[in-house]
C-alpha positions as CSV (number, residue, x, y, z in Angstrom):
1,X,17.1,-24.6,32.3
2,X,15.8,-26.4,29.1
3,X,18.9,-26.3,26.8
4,X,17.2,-24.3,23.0
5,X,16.7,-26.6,20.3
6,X,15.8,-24.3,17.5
7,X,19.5,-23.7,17.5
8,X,20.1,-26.9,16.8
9,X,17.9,-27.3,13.7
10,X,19.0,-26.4,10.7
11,X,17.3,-28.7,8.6
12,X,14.2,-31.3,9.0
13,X,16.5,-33.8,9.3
14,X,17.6,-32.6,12.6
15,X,14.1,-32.0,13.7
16,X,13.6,-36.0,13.4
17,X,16.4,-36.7,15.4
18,X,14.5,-35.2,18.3
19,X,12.3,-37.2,20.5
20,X,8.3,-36.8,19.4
21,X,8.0,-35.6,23.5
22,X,10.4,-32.7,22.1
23,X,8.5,-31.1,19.9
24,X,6.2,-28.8,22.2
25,X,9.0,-27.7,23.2
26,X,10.5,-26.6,19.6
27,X,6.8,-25.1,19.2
28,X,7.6,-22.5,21.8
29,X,10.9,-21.7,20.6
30,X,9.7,-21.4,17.4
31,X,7.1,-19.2,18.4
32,X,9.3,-16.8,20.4
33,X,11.5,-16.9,17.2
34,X,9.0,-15.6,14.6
35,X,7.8,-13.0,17.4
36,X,10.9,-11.8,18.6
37,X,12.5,-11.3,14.8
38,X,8.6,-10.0,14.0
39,X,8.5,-7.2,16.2
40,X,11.5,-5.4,15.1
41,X,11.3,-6.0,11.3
42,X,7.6,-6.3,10.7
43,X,6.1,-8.9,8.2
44,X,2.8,-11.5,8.6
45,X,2.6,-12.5,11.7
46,X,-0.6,-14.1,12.7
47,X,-0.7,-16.8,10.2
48,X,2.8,-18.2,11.4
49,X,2.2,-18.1,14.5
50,X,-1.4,-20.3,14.1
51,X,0.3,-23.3,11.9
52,X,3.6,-23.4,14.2
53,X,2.7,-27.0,15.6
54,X,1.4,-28.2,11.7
55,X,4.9,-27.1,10.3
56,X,6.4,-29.0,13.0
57,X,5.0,-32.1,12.4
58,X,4.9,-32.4,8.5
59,X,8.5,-31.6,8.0
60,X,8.7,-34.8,11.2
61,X,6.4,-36.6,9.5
62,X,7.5,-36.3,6.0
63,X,10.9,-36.6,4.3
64,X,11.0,-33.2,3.1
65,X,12.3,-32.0,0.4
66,X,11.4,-35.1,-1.2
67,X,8.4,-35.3,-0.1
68,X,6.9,-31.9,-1.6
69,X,5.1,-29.5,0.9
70,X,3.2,-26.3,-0.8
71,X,2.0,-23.5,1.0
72,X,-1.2,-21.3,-0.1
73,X,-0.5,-17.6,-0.5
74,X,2.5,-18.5,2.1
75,X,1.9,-16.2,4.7
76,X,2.1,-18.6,7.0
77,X,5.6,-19.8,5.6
78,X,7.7,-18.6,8.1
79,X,8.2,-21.6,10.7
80,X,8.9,-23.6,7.8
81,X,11.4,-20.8,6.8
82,X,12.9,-21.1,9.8
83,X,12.9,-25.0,10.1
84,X,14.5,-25.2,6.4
85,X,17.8,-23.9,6.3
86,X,16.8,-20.1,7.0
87,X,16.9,-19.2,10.5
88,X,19.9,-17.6,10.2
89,X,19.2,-15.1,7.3
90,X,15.5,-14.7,8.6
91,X,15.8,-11.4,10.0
92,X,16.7,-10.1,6.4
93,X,12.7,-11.3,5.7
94,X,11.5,-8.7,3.1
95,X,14.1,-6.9,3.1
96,X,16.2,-5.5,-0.1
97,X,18.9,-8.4,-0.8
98,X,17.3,-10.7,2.1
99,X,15.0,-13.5,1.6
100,X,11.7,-13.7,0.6
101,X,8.5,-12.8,2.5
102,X,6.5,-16.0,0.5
103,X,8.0,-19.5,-0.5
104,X,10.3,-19.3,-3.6
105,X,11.2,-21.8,-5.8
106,X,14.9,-20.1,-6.4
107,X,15.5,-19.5,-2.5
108,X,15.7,-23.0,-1.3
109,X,14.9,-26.6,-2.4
110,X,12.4,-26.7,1.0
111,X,10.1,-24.5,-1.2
112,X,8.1,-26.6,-3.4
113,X,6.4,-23.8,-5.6
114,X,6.5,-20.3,-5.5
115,X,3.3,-18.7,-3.7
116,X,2.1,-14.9,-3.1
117,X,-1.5,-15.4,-4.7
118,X,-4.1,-17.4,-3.3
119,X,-5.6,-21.2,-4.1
120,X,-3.5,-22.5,-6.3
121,X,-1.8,-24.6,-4.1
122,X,-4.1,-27.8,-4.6
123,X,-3.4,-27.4,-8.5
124,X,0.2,-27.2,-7.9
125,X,0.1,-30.3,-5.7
126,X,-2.1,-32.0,-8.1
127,X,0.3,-31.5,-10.7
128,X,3.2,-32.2,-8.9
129,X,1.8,-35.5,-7.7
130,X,0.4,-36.8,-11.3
131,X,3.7,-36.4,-12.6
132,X,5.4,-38.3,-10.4
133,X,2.7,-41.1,-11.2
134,X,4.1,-40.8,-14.6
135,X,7.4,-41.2,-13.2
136,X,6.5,-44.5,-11.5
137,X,7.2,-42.6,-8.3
138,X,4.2,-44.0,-6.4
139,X,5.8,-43.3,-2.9
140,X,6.2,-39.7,-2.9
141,X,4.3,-37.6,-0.7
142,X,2.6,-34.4,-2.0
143,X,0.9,-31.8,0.8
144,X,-0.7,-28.6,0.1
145,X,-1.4,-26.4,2.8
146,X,-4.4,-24.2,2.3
147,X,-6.7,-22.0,4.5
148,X,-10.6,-21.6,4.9
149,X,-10.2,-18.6,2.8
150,X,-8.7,-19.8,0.3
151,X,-10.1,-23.0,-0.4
152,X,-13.4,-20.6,-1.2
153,X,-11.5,-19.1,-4.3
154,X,-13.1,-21.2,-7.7
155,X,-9.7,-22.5,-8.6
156,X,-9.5,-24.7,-4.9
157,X,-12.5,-25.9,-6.3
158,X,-11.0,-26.5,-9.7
159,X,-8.0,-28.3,-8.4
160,X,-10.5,-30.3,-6.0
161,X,-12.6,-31.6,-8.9
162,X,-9.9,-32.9,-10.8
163,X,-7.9,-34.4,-8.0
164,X,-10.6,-36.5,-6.8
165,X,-10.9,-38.4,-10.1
166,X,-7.7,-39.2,-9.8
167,X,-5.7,-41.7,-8.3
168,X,-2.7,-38.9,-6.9
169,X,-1.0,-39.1,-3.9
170,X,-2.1,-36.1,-2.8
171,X,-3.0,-34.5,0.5
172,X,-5.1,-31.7,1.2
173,X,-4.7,-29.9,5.1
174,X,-7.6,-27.4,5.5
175,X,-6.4,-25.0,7.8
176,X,-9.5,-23.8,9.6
177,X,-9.7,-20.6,11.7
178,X,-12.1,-18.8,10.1
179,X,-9.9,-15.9,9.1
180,X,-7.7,-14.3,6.0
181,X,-6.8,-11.1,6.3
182,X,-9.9,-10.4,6.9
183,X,-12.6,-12.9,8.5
184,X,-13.9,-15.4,6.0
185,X,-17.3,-14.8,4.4
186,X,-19.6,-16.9,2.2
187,X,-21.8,-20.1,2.2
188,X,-19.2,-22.4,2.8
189,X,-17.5,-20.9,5.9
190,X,-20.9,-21.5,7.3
191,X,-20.8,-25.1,6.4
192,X,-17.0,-25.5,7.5
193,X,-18.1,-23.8,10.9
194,X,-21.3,-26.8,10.9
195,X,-18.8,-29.0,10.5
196,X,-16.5,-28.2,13.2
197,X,-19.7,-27.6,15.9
198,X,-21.0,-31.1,15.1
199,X,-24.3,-29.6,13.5
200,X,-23.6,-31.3,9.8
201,X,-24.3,-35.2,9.7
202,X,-20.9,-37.2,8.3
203,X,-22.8,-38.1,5.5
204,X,-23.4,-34.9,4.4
205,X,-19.8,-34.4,4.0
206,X,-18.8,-32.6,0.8
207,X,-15.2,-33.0,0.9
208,X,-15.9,-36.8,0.5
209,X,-18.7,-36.8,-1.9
210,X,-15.3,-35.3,-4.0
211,X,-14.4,-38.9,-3.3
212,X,-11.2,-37.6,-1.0
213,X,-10.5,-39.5,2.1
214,X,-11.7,-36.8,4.7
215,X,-10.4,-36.8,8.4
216,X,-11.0,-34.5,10.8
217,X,-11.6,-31.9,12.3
218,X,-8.8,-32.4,14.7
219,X,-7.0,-30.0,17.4
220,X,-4.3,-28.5,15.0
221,X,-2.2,-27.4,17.9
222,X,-2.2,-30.8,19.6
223,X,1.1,-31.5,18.0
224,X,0.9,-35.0,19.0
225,X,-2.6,-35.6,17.4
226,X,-1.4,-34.3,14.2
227,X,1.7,-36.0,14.3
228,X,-0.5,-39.2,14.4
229,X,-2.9,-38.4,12.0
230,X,-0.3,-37.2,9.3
231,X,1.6,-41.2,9.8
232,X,-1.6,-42.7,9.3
233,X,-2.7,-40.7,5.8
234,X,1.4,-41.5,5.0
235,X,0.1,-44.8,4.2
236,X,-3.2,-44.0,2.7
237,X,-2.8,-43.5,-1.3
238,X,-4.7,-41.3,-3.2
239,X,-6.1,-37.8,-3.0
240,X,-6.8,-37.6,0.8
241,X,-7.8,-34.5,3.0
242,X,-7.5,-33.7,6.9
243,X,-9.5,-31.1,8.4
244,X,-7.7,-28.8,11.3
245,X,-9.0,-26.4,13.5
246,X,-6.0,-23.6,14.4
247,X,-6.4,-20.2,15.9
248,X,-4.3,-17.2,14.0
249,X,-1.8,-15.6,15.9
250,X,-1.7,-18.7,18.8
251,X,0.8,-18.2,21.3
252,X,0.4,-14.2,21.3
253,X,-2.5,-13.1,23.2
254,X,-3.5,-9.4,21.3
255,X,-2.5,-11.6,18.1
256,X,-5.4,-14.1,19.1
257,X,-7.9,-11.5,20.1
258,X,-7.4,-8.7,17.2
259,X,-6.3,-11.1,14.1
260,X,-7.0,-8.2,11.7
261,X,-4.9,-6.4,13.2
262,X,-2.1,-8.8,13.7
263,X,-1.8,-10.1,10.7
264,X,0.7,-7.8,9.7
265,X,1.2,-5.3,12.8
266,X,4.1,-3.2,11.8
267,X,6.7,-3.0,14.9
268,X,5.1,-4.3,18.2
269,X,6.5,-5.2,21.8
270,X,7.3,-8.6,21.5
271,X,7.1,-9.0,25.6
272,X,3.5,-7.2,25.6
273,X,2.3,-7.8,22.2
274,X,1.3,-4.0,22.3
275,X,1.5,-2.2,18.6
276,X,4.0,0.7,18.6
277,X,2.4,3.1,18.2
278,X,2.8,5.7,14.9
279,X,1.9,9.5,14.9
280,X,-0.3,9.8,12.4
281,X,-1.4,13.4,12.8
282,X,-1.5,16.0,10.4
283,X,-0.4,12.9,7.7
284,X,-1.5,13.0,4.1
285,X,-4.3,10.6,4.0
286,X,-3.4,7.0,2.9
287,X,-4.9,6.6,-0.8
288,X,-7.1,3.3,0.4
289,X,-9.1,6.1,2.7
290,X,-9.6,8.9,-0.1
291,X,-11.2,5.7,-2.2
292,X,-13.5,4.5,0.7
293,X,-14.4,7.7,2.1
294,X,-15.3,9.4,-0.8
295,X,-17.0,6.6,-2.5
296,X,-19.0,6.2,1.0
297,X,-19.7,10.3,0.7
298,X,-21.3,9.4,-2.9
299,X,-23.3,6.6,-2.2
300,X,-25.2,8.6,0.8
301,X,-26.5,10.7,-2.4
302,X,-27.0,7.9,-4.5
303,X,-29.3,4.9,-4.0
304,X,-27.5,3.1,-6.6
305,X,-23.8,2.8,-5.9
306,X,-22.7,-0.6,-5.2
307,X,-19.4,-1.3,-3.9
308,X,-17.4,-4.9,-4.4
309,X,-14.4,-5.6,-3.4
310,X,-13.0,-9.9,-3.4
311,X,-11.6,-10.7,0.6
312,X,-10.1,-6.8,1.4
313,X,-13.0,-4.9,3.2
314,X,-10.2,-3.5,5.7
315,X,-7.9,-3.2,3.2
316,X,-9.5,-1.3,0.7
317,X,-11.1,0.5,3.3
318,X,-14.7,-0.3,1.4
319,X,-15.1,-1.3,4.8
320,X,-16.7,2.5,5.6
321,X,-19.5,1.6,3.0
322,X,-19.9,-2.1,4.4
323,X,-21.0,-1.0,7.6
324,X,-23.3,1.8,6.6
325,X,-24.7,-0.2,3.8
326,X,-24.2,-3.4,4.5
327,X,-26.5,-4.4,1.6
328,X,-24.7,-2.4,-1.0
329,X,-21.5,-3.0,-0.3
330,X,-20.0,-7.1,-0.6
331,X,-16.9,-9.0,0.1
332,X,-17.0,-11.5,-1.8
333,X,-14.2,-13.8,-0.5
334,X,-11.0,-14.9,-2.5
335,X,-13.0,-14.9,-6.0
336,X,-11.3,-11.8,-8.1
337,X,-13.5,-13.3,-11.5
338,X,-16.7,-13.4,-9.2
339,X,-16.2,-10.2,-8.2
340,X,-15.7,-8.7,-11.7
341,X,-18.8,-10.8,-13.3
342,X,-20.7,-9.9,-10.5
343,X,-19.6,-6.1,-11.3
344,X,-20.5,-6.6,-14.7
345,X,-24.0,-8.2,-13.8
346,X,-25.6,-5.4,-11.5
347,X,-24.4,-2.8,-14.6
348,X,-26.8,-4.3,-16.8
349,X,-29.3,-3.2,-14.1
350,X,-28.1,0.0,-14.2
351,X,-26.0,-0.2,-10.7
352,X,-23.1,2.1,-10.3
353,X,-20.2,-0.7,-9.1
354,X,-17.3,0.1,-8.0
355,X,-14.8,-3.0,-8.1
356,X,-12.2,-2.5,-5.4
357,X,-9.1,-5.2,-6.2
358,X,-5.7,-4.7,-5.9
359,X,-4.0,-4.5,-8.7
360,X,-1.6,-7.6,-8.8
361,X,-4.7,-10.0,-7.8
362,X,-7.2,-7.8,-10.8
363,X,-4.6,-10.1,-12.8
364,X,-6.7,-13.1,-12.0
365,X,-9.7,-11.6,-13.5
366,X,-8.5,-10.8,-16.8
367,X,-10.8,-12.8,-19.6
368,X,-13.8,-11.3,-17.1
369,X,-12.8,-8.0,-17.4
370,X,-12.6,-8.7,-21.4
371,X,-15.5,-10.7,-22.2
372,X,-17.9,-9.8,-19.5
373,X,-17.1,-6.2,-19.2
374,X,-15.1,-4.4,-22.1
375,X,-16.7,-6.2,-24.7
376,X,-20.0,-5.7,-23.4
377,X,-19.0,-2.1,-23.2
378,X,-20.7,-2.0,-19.2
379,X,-19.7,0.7,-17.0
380,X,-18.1,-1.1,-14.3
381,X,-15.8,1.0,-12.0
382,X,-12.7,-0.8,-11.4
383,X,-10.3,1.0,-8.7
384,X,-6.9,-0.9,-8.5
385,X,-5.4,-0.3,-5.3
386,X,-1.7,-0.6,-4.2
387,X,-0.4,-0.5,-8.1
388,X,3.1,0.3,-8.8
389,X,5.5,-0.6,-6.3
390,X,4.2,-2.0,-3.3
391,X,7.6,-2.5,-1.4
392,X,8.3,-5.7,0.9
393,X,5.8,-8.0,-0.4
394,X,7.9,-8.5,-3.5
395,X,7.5,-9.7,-6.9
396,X,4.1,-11.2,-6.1
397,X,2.5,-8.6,-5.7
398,X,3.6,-5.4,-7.2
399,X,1.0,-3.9,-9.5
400,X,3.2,-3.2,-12.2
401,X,1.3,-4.9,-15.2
402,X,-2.0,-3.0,-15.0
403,X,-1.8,0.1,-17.4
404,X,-0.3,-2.5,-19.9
405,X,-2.9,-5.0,-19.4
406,X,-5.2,-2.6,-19.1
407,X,-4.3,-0.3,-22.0
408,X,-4.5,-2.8,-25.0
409,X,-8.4,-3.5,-24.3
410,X,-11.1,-1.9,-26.5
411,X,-13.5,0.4,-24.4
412,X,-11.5,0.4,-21.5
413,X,-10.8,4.2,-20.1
414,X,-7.1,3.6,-17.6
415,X,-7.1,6.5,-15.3
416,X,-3.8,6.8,-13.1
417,X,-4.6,10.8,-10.3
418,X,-1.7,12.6,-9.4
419,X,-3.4,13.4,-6.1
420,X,-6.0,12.9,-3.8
421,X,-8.1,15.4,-5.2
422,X,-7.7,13.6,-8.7
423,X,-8.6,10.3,-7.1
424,X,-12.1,11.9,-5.4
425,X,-12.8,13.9,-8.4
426,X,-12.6,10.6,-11.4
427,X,-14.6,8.5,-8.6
428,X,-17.2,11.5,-8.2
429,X,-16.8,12.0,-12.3
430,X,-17.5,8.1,-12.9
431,X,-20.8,7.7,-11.0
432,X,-22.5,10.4,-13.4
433,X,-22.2,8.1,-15.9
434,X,-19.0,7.5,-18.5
435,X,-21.0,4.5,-20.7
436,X,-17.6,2.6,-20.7
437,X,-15.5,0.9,-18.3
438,X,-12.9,2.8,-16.2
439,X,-9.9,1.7,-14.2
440,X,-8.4,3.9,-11.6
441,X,-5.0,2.9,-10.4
442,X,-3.5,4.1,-7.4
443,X,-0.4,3.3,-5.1
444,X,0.3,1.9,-1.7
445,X,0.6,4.7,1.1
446,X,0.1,7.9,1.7
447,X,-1.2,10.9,-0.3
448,X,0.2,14.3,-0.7
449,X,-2.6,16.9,1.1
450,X,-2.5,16.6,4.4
451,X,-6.0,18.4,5.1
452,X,-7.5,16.6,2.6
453,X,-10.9,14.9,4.6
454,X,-11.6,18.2,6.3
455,X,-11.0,20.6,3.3
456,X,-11.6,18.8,-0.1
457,X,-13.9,15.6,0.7
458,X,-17.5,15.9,-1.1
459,X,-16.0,19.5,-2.4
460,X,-16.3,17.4,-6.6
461,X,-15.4,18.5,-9.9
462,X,-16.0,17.0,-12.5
463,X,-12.6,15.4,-14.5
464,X,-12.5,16.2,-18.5
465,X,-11.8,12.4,-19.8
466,X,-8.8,12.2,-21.8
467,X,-7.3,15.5,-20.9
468,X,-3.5,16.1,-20.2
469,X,-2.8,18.8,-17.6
470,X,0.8,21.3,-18.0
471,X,2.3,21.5,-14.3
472,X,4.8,23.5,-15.6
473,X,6.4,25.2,-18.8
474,X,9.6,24.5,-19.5
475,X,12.1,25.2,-22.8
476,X,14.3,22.1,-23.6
477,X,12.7,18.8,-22.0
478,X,8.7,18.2,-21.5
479,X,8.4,15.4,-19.2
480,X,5.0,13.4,-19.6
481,X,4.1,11.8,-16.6
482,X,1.3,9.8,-15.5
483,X,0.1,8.8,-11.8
484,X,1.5,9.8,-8.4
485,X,4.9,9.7,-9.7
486,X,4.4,13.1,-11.0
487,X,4.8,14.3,-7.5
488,X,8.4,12.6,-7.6
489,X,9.0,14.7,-10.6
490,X,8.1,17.6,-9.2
491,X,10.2,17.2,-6.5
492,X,13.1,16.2,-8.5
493,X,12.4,19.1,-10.6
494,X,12.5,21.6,-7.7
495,X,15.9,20.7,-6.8
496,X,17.6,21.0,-10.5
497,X,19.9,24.6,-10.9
498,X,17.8,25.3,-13.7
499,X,14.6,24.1,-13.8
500,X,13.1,26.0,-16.2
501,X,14.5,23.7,-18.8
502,X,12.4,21.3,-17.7
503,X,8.4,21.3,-19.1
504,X,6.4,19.2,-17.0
505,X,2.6,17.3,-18.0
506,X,0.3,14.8,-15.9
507,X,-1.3,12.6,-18.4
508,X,-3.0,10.8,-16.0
509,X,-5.2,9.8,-19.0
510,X,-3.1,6.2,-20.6
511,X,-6.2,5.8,-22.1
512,X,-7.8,7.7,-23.9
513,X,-4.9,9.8,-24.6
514,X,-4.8,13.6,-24.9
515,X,-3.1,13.9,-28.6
516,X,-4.2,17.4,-28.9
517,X,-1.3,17.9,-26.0
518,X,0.8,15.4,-27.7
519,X,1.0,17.3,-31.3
520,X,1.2,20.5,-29.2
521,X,4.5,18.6,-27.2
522,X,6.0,17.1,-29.8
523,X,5.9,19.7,-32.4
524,X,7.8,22.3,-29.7
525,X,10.2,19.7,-28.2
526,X,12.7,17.6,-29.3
527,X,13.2,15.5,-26.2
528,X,10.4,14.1,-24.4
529,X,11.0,11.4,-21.3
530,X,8.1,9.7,-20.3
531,X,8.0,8.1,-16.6
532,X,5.1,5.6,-14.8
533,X,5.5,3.4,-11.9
534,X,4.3,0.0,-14.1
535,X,6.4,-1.8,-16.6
536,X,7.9,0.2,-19.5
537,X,7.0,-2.9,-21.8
538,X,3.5,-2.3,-23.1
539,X,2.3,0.9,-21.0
540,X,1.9,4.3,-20.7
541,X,5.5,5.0,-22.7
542,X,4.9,2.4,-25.0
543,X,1.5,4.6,-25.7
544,X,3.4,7.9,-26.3
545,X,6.0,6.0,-28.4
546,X,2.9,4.8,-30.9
547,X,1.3,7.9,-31.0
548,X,5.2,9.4,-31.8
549,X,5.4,6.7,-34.7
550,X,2.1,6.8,-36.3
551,X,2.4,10.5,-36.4
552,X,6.4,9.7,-37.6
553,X,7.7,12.4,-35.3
554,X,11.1,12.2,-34.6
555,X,11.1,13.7,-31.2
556,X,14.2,11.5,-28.3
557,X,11.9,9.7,-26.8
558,X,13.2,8.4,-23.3
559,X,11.0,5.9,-21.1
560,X,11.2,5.4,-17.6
561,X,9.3,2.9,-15.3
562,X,9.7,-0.5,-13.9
563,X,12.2,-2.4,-16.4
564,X,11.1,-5.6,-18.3
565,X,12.1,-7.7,-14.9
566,X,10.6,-9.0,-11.7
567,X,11.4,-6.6,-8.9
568,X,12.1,-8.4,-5.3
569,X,11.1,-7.1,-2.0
570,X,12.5,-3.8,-0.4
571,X,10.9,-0.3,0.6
572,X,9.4,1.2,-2.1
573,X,11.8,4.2,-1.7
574,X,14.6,1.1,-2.3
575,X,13.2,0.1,-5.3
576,X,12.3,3.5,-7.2
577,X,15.7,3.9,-6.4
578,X,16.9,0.7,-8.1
579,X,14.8,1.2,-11.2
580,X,16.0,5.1,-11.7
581,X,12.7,6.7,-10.8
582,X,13.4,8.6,-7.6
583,X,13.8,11.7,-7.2
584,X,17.6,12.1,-7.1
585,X,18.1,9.9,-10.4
586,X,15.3,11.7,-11.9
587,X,17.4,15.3,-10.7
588,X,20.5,13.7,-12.3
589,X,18.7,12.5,-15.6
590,X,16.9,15.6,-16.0
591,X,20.0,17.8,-15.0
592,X,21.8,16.4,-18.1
593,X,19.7,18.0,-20.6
């Protein structure tokens, strides 16, 4: 019996104390590692599993962490977690108080720069390897690590302009497997696939008309091929770029044939590879459904709804209107500022878009939504999915920041439902025509109706814009809430000795907001708690705190929400905990009044 060398590694450097012959042999374990830990905690699994003999051989090949290695989005981060000092902690991965899901700049020296989004790595790289020019450090290795899906995105391209009118020490490793989360789309997946079937002629090359020095494609699970290629471009200066052809999920057979599904599988059997499964029936529907089945009910009555969402068909679940109108309905790729543009474009045409982007990557589309939508006054229909806190995925990509970003834009309606039957009803409501732009935000998960498809889908009403709604009178405390944490107060509420202190409102409206209701509160109540799942810097609080100061009302005004901090990785129930807005602080808070 072979004796286990993962055990033995706790750093690169003891990785290049092996023997090159080794290394297949750390590949395995390393595999069974990520699977084994995987199955039982959950987290990405896929992407790991298809870079296992790349991470191998740059941390061999390179004098890490001196030479700097940079993932893209970081997904696929987890062999080099494990190879860097981590394999000990790794099965606190996502976890509250464990280590990160994504590289992090803070968590170890090993992690270059800190990832989550897509396509920046080549910029980072770039960046990092200019300065060191400027340093006189001519020596020092700089790799970024991106996939076919990524490089799509317009900053790869960006960062791939500039670098190749440089003279950096920069290399660029494509990984190629034709996949992100979902499977790549676009113009140049079809030339990368040319590329790797031998139909595109070497001088057509694109990647060297960039003036890189392009290798490849090569085997990226022939360890020892990559191994060779990577000491050759070691001595090769300037911005350089090797082309490999890796399969997500390698090594785990349902992984390999379902990479959708195993990107992130939840708990699986890590002998079998089979999915536990969950029981799902009679569950409130998950909030990504209510969006894609009743938009998919609305366009079947009308010719012009369009629906747009940048690399998350599945995700979204736009993928019910992709495949019965597969013209109406596009994915884009990795390009959130396409996307909204695009948007923006078929509304001059009188289209009825909806822009489905999740809310921490709508960040990246920010000047569109501003110059080529808001200030153009178009009625693009922006849903944000997964806002507020999205649990183990961590800071990067909690959608905390939209209602404030959101909020401070001229002819921007921010609409956050309560419910499902909220969310159905402002989608139905948008498509008759609201002649501004709307965003509707809503979380991660589940709903609260569990017969929602079968009782309420297609059953519309039409949403008053603007309007507050009273859940429940009260005679000390009105608590103004907006978006699905209402049904948190609620709950909280139900469980208090004496509720009926406590007056309840959904002002799912940030924008505009209903200051009929809000003279109406304010002149009957003299303490007023406001509560959101975004940051309490600059949103829906901050709105009831103008509207409180321009009217100079004195009311105690107390604001709850995500504090003015980055919030880590942990359930979501974790983290509403940690920031005061579950229900048992909210029953404690409210109790003292």
């Amino acid at each position: 019996m072979k004796n286990n060398l993962l055990s033995n590694i706790n750093n690169p450097t003891d990785l290049r104390l092996l023997d090159e012959a080794q290394l297949p042999q750390v590949a395995q374990e390393l595999r069974d590692f990520i699977i084994d830990i995987v199955a039982v905690k959950e987290g990405h699994l896929g992407a790991s599993l298809g870079v296992i003999e790349l991470t191998i051989a740059l941390h061999y090949v390179f004098d890490t962490p001196n030479d700097l290695l940079i993932w893209d989005v970081g997904h696929q981060a987890y062999g080099h977690k494990i190879l860097t000092g981590r394999r000990e902690s790794f099965h606190t991965n996502r976890q509250l108080g464990g280590i990160s899901g994504f590289p992090k700049r803070s968590e170890s020296i090993y992690d270059a720069f800190g990832v989550g989004h897509s396509s920046t790595s080549i910029s980072a790289a770039l960046g990092m390897a200019i300065a060191s020019n400027l340093k006189g450090d001519y020596s020092k290795q700089h790799v970024a690590v991106i996939g076919d899906a990524s490089i799509a995105s317009g900053m790869a391209f960006e960062g791939l302009n500039h670098a190749g009118v440089t003279d950096a020490n920069l290399l660029v490793i494509l990984n190629d497997n034709a996949i992100g989360i979902d499977p790549s789309v676009g113009a140049l997946k079809q030339y990368l696939t040319a590329v790797k079937e031998g139909k595109n002629p070497r001088q057509n090359n694109m990647i060297k008309s960039l003036n890189f020095d392009y290798s490849g494609p090569i085997d990226g699970h022939d360890i020892f091929a990559v191994i060779k290629e990577l000491k050759r471009l070691h001595k090769i200066k300037g911005p350089k770029f090797l082309h490999i052809i890796t399969t997500k999920g390698k090594g785990l057979q349902q992984a390999e044939e379902d990479q959708v599904k195993y990107h992130a599988p939840g708990k699986f059997d890590a002998l079998t590879g089979e999915i536990h499964i969950k029981f799902e029936e009679n569950l409130p529907p998950k909030y990504q459904d209510v969006f894609g089945l009743t938009v998919l009910d609305l366009a079947k009555k009308n010719e012009k709804i369009i629906g747009i969402t940048p690399a998350m068909p599945s995700g979204s679940s736009l993928k019910f209107m992709m495949d019965a109108f597969p013209q109406r309905a596009f994915d884009v790729g990795i390009a959130e500022q396409h996307a909204v543009t695009l948007a923006a474009g078929m509304a001059t045409q009188g289209m009825i878009v909806y822009c489905n982007i999740y809310s921490t990557f709508l960040q990246r589309a920010y000047d569109q939504i501003i110059h080529d939508v808001a200030l153009q006054n178009l009625p693009v229909i922006f849903c944000l999915d997964r806002a507020g806190l999205v649990g183990e995925d961590g800071a990067t990509h909690h959608g905390v920041f939209d209602l404030a970003y959101l909020r401070c834009i001229p002819n921007m309606i921010v609409y956050a439902p309560m419910n499902e039957i909220a969310l159905q009803n402002i989608l139905y409501t948008a498509q008759l025509g609201l002649n501004h732009p709307v965003a509707i935000r809503y979380p991660r998960g589940r709903g609260v109706i569990q017969n929602w498809q079968t009782q309420h889908l297609g059953k519309y009403k039409k949403t008053a814009i603007g309007k507050s709604i009273c859940i429940k009178q009260g005679s000390k405390v009105a608590v103004l809430s907006n978006g699905t944490i209402g049904n948190t107060v609620s709950l909280a509420i139900a469980k208090m000795k004496h509720p009926e202190t406590i007056a309840h409102y959904d002002f799912s409206f940030v924008k505009p907001l209903d200051e009929k209701a809000l003279h109406t509160i304010f002149s009957k109540f003299t303490a007023i708690i406001t509560i959101e799942d975004g940051t309490v810097k600059g949103g829906f609080g901050s709105a009831i705190l103008e509207f409180a100061s321009e009217h100079n009302y004195v009311s105690k005004i107390t604001v709850l929400g995500i504090p003015d901090e980055f919030i880590e990785q942990g359930t979501v129930a974790e983290l509403q905990q940690y920031c005061k807005i579950d229900v048992k602080s909210l029953e404690i808070l409210f109790s003292s009044y």
